[in-house]
KOLBAZA-230115 format. One record per residue (C-alpha): residue number from 1; x, y negated, z negated. Coordinates in steps of 0.25 Angstrom, whole numbers. Last residue first. Layout:
<rs>
pos/X/Y/Z
NUM/X/Y/Z
...
</rs>
This chain:
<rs>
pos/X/Y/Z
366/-119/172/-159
365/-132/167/-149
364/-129/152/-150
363/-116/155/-147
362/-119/162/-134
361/-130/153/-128
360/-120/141/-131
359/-110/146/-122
358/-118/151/-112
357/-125/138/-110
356/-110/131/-109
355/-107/141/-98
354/-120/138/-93
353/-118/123/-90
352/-104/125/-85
351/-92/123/-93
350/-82/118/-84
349/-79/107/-95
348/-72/116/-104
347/-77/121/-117
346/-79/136/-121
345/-82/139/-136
344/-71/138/-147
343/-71/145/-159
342/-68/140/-171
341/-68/147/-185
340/-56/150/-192
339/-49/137/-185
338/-61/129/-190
337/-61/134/-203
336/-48/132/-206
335/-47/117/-200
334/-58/115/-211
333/-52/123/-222
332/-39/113/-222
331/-29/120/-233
330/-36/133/-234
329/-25/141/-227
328/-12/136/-231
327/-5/125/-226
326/11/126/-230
325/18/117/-221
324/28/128/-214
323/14/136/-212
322/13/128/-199
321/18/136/-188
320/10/148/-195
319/-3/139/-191
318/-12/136/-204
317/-12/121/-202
316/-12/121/-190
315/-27/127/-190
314/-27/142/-184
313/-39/147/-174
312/-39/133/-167
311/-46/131/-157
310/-52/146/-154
309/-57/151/-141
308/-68/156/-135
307/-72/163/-123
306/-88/165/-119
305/-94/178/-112
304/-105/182/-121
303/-96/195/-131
302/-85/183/-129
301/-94/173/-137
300/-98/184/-147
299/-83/188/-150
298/-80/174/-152
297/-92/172/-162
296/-88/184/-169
295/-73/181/-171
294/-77/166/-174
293/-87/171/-187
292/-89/158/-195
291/-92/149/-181
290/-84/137/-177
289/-86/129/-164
288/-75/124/-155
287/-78/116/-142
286/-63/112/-135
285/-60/101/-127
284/-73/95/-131
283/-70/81/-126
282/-75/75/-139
281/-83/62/-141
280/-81/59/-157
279/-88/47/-166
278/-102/54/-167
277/-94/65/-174
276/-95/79/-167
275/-94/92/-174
274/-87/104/-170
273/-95/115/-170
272/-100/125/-177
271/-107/139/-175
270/-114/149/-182
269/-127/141/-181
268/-128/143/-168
267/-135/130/-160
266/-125/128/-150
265/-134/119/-140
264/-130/104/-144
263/-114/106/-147
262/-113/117/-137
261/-121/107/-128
260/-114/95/-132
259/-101/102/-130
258/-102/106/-115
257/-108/89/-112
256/-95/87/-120
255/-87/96/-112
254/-93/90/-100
253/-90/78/-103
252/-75/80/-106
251/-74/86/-91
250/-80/74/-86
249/-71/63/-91
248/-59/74/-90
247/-61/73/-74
246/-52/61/-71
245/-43/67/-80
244/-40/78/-74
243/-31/74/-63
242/-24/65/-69
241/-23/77/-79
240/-16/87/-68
239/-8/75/-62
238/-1/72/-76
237/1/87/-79
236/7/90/-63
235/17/79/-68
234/21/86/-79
233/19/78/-94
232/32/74/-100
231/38/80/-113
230/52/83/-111
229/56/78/-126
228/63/67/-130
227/74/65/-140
226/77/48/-140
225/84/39/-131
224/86/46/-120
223/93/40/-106
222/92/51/-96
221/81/43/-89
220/77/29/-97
219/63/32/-107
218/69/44/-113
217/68/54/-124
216/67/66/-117
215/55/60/-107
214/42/65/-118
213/48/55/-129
212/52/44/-119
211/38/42/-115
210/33/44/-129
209/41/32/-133
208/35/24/-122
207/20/27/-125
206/25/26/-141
205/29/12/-138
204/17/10/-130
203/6/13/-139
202/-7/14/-135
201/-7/29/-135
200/-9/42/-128
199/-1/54/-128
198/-2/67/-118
197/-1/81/-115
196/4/91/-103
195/3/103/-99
194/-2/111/-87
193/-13/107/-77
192/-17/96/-88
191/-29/95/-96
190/-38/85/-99
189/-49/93/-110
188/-38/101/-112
187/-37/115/-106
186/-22/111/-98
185/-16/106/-109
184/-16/91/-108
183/-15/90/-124
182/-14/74/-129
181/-10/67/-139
180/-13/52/-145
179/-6/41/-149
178/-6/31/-161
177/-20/33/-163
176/-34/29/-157
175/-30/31/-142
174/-32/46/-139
173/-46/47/-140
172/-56/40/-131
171/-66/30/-139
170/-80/30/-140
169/-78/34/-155
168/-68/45/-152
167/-68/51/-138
166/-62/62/-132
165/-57/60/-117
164/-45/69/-120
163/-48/78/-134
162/-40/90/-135
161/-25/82/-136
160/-31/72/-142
159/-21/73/-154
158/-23/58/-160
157/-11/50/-167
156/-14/43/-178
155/-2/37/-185
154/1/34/-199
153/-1/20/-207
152/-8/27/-220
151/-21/19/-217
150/-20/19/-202
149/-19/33/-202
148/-31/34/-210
147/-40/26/-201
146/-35/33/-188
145/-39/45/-195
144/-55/39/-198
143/-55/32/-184
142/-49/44/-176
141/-61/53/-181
140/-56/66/-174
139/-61/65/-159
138/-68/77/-154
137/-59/86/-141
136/-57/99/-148
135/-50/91/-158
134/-46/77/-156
133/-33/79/-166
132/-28/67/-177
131/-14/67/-178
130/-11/59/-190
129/3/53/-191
128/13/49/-202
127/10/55/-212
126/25/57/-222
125/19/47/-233
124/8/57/-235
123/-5/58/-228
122/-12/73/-229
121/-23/67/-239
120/-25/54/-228
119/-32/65/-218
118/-40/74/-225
117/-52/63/-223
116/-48/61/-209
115/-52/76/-206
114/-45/80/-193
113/-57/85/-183
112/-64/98/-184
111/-78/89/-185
110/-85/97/-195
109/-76/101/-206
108/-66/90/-202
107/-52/93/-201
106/-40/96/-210
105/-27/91/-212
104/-12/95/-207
103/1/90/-210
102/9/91/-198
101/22/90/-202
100/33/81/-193
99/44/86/-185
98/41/81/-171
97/36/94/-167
96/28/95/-179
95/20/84/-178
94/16/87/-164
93/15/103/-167
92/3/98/-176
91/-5/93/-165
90/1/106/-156
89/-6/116/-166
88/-21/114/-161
87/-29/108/-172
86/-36/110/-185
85/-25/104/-194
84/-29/90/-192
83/-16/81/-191
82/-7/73/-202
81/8/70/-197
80/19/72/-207
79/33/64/-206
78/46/73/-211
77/51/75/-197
76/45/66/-186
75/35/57/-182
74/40/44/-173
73/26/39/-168
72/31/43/-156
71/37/58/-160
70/23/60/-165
69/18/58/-151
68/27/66/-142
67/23/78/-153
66/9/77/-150
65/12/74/-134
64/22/86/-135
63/9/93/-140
62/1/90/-130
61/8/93/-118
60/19/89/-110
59/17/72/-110
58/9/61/-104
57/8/48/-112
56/-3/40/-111
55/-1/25/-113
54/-13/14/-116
53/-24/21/-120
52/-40/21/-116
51/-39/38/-116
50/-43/37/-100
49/-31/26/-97
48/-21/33/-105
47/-24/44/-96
46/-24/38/-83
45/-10/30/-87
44/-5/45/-92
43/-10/52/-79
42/-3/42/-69
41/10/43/-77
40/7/58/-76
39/8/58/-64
38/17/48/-60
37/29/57/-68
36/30/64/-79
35/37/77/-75
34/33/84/-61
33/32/71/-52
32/36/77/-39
31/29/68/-31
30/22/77/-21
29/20/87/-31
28/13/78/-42
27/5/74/-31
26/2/87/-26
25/-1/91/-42
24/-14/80/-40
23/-18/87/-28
22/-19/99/-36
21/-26/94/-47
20/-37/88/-38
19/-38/102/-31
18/-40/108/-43
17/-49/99/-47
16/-62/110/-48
15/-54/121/-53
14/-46/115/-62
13/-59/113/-75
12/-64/127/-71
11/-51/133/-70
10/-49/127/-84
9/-60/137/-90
8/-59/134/-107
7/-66/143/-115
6/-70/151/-103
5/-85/156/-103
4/-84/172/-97
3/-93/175/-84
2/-105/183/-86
1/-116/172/-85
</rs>
């Protein structure tokens, strides 16, 4: 096999729906329902209907949903908001965005999930939220976080952003805390054919609030009754994900079906990965392993045809963006280690059966 392994080929995911998709824009078209609109009304009930929740609420991306979200629970200036500091930068950019300090904790040596035991050391009398992150697609332990924000009476509010169809005990995540957020970047798991993001909860005052939120403040046209944002999901977004969804089921199972065989056949002893509790049933969004050597072990890969990519090579923490709060290196060794070391090896659904082979011959060879 001479041809290249993608980390991520969204031709292969487009190509066979393409004429599905298209059909679906012709709708859009024929109605002219750019902004908001029936389509994505009809993909927020679908939605909420496949993470068992009561309201989803379609917006521009996943980062306005994070800030969108702080802004419900009423967050802002001089409040602090706890959340794992090995994770893409837009979990933070919620908090910050609204004008609240992330204060950042580290994550499990093995899991690479948020730590719940480093969790009630960062709460002062200004927490007033935990973002717990789904990263790469594997639950965090909701049961233990939730537990400590019930104890100190803040909210819980999951970033499921990587992680749609994930599951956390038998359950689907995204309705376990107050809200949760959601990236439809077009190479998510459910991705859109552009941007777009989303928030789920039970609650319908912050399902009506959020409304208004990403509508310029408003519920009644041109009559605003609080500073809002132009944050509404396209109507070609909404189609798109309609779309898409019915096929998510599958594509997540084949990841895991991808997964189990790295997990299972990966026998090189250079090389770690992520571990899975008997609680969690990830999605895979993304597979990262670590090795003590990633220059080398990259190099390797691309001698033998294989792309790689790093998530993340700098924790939030140590980010230039961030050196306002004073984190220095050394401060959370875990997330350090990870970002120092990850590499991530190609995971989309279009895998075939020898790409997958290819794959594990090669790292079992380095």
């Amino acid at each position: 096999m001479n041809k290249r392994i993608p980390c991520l080929d969204l031709q292969g995911q487009h190509q066979p729906i393409k004429e599905e998709i298209f059909a679906a824009f012709e709708k859009v078209y024929a109605k002219t329902a750019f902004s908001g609109g029936p389509f994505v009304e009809e993909f927020e009930k679908s939605f909420a209907e496949y993470v068992d929740t009561t309201f989803a609420i379609g917006v521009s991306n996943g980062t306005t949903a994070l800030q969108l979200a702080m802004l419900a629970l009423n967050i802002g200036p001089g409040d602090e908001v706890i959340m794992p500091a090995n994770t893409f930068i837009a979990t933070a950019w919620g908090a910050s965005h609204v004008g609240a300090t992330p204060v950042f904790v580290d994550c499990d040596a093995d899991t690479w999930e948020i730590d719940a035991n480093k969790i009630e050391q960062a709460i002062t009398s200004k927490t007033k939220a935990v973002i717990g992150v789904h990263l790469y697609g594997q639950p965090f332990d909701i049961d233990a976080v939730k537990a400590i924000c019930d104890k100190h009476g803040i909210f819980l509010v999951e970033d499921a952003a990587q992680a749609q169809g994930a599951r956390y005990k038998g359950k689907t995540v995204g309705s376990f805390g107050e809200m949760a957020c959601y990236s439809f970047y077009p190479g998510k798991n459910l991705g859109a054919c552009g941007e777009a993001g989303g928030i789920t909860t039970n609650n319908e005052a912050y399902k009506t609030h959020l409304h208004s939120l990403r509508n310029h403040g408003c519920s009644v046209r041109y009559y605003h009754d609080e500073i809002g944002y132009n944050y509404r999901m396209g109507g070609l977004e909404g189609a798109s994900l309609s779309v898409k969804l019915k096929y998510l089921e599958g594509w997540n199972n084949r990841r895991r079906k991808i997964s189990l065989r790295y997990q299972q056949e990966i026998s090189n002893p250079k090389i770690k990965m992520q571990s899975k509790p008997e609680w969690a049933d990830g999605v895979y969004h993304i597979f990262v392993v670590t090795t003590e050597d990633k220059s080398k072990f990259v190099a390797h890969l691309a001698e033998n045809g294989i792309d790689a990519a790093f998530h993340y090579p700098v924790p939030c923490h140590l980010q230039k963006a961030y050196s306002n709060l004073n984190y220095k290196e050394g401060d959370f060794p875990n997330s350090e280690y990870l970002a120092s070391h990850c590499v991530s090896l190609p995971m989309f659904a279009e895998l075939t059966d020898e790409e997958v082979e290819k794959v594990i011959t090669v790292v079992n060879n380095y």
